[in-house]
N, C-alpha and C positions, 0 to 999 in steps of 0.2 A: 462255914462259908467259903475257905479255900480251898477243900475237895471240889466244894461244887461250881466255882469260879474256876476251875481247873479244867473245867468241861464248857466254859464258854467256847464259842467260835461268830468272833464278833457281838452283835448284841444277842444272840439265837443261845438258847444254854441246849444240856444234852438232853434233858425232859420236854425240850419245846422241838428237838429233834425226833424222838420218839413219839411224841405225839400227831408231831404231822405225819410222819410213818404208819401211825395207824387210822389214821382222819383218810388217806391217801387209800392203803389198800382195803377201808371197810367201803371209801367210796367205789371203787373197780366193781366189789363185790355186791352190792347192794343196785350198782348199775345192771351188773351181768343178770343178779334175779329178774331186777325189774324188767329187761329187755326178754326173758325168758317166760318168764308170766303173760308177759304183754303179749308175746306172740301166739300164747297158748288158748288166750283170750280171743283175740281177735282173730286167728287164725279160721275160725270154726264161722267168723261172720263177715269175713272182708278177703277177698282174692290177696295172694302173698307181696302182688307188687303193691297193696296201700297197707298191707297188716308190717311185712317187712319194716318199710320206710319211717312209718308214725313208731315202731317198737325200736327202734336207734335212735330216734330223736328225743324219746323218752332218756334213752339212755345216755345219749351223749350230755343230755341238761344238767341229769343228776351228777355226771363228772366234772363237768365247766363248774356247777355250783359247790363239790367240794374241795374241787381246787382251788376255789377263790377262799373259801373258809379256811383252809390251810394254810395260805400264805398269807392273806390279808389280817384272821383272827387267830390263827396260831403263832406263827412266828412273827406275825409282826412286819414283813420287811418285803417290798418287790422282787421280782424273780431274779430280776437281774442282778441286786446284791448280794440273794440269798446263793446264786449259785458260782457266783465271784468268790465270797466268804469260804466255800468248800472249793474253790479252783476248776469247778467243773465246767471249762471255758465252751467246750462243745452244745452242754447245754443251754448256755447263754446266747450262743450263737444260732441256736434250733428254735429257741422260743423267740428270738427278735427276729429270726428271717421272715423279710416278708411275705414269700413264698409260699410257705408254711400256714401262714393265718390266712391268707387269698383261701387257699384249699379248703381251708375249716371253717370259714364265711362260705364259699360257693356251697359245701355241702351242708350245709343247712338251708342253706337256698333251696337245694334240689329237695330235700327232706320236706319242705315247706311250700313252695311252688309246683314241683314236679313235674319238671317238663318233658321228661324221664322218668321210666318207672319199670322193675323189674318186669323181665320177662317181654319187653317190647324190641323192637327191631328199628334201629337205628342208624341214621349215617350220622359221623360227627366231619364239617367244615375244616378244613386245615390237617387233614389228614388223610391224605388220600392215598396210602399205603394200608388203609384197616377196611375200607369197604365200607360193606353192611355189616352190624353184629346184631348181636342180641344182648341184653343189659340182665347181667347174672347176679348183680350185688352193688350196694350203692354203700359206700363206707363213710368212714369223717373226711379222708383225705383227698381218696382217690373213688374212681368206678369201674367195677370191672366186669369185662364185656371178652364174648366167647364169638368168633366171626363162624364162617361154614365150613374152612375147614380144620373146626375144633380148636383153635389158638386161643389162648386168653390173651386179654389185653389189658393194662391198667392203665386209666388215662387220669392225669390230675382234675379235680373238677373244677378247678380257676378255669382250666381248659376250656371244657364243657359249657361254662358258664359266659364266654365271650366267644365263643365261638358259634357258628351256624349248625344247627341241629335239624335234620329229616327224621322226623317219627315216622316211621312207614304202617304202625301198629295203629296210631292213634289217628291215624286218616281211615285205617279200615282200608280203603283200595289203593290200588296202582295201579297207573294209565300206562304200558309198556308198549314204544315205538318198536318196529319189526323193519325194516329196513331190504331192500331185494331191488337187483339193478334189472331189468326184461330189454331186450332188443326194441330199438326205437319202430319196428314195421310192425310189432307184436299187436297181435287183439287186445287193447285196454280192458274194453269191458270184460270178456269172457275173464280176463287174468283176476277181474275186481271179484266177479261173481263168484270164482272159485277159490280167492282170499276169504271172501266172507263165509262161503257155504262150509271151508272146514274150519274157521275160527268157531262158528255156529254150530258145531256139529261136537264141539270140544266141551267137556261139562265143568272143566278149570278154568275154566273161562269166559265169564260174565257175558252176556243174563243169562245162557244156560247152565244150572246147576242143579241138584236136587232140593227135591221140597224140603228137607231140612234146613239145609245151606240156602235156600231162598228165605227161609224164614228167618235166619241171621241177619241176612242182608238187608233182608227191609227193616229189624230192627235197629241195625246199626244205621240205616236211613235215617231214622226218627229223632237220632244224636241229636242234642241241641249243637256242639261241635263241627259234627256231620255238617250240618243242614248251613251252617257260617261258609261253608267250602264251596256251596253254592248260588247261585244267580236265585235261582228258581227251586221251588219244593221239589228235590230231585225222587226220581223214580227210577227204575230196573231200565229204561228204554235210555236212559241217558248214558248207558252202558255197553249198548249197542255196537260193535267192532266198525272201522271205517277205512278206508282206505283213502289216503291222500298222495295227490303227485309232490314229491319236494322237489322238483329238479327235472328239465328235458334240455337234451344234447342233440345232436344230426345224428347218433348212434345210435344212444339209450335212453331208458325213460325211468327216474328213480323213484321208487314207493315206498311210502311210509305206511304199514297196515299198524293198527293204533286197536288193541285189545286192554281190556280192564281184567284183573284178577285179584282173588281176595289172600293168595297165600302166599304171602308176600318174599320169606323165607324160600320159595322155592321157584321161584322167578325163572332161573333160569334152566330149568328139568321143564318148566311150562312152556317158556320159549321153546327149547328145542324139540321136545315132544311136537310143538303148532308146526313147526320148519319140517320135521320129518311125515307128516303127513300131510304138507301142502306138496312138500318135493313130489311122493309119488301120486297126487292128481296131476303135477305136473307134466311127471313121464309118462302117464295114461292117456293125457290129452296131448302130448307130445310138443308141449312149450318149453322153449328153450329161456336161459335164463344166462344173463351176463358175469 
């Protein structure tokens, strides 16, 4: 009885230490299968951004659930004594930050809501040093997002989670304002006609596309999602490029040309591609531009 009393550490003995050492790494590892099966499974019947998300959540359940059998039915004792007992002050300070559990409630959130979802293209609110990215991996704590010029980013998902979120993926389009100052004596209309004739002429940019990429489009029409975004059963014409005046001065006269595109990622190679072939109608018809 005094050898083994010799191995207490507070009420925890050195067999109720080893045990949760093994309760602890058989759960990591019985996580890491399950999450590896899951994927293997689902992989083959569900796009990566819903097989991904549901095959962590799996896994993160089965580690919450044997970390609680660990401390609860193994040792007996809350986290915070057990790791007072071993001095491990850091840890005590990691599992009561509240920081830390924000993160690991938002990401079950996201695992379970998904307002977010691999492989989408996203702006996050409150951060406007990151842009647009693209959402590469959605973890317990954090999410990590790759912008265009290849940076990764990790952003906490408390973040995420109070903050203002643009899916640009899950709308399917973007309404992209074009902006051009013209001399106020300039021909409106002819300048209107030939905003539209080469947005119209462009196949990156809605409604003219190919018969495939039309045929996406009116699927993703059909979205129940989709279809929330609109007044009206929206159709291909509601996509139609426009030109609006935002602004006249005793100078100049300021336009907004208003194009819809479906690739969203690439915004701005479709802007300047539209600018580089409106300029030279420009210099063909010899309109000057402010």
């Amino acid at each position: 009885m005094m050898a083994e009393d010799s191995f207490l550490i507070g009420s925890v003995t050195l067999v109720d230490l080893l045990v949760f050492l093994f309760v602890f790494i058989a759960t990591l590892s019985l996580g890491s299968t399950v999450y590896i099966l899951s994927r293997r499974f689902l992989d083959s019947r569900l796009p990566e951004s819903n097989s991904k998300p549901l095959s962590r959540l799996l896994e993160y359940s089965i580690i919450v659930a044997g970390l609680y059998y660990g401390l609860y039915h193994v040792l007996g004792l809350d986290i915070t004594a057990f790791a007072a007992s071993l001095g491990i002050l850091t840890v005590a300070i990691a599992f009561s930050s509240q920081q830390i559990i924000q993160n690991v409630m938002a990401g079950i959130i996201i695992a379970i809501d998904r307002p977010i979802q691999i492989g989408d293209w996203v702006e996050v609110g409150g951060i406007p040093l990151t842009g647009m990215n693209r959402v590469r991996d959605i973890k317990l704590m954090k999410t990590v997002m790759r912008d265009r010029d290849a940076r990764l980013i990790y952003i906490p998902n408390s973040l995420l989670i109070t903050s203002k979120i643009i899916n640009y993926s899950r709308a399917g389009f973007l309404e992209v304002p074009v902006q051009m100052k013209v001399p106020y004596t300039s021909n409106y209309e002819k300048i209107k006609d030939i905003i539209l004739e080469t947005a119209n002429e462009n196949k990156r940019i809605l409604p003219l596309v190919t018969r495939e990429e039309k045929s996406n489009v009116v699927m993703t029409l059909k979205l129940p999602h989709i279809q929330k975004l609109f007044d009206s059963a929206p159709d291909m014409k509601r996509f139609r490029p426009r030109v609006l005046i935002s602004e006249v001065s005793d100078s100049q006269i300021i336009l907004s040309a208003r194009i819809w595109i479906r690739e969203v990622e690439k915004r701005d190679e479709i802007v300047s591609e539209f600018l580089d072939s409106l300029l030279n109608r420009f210099r063909k018809e010899k309109i000057k531009l402010d």
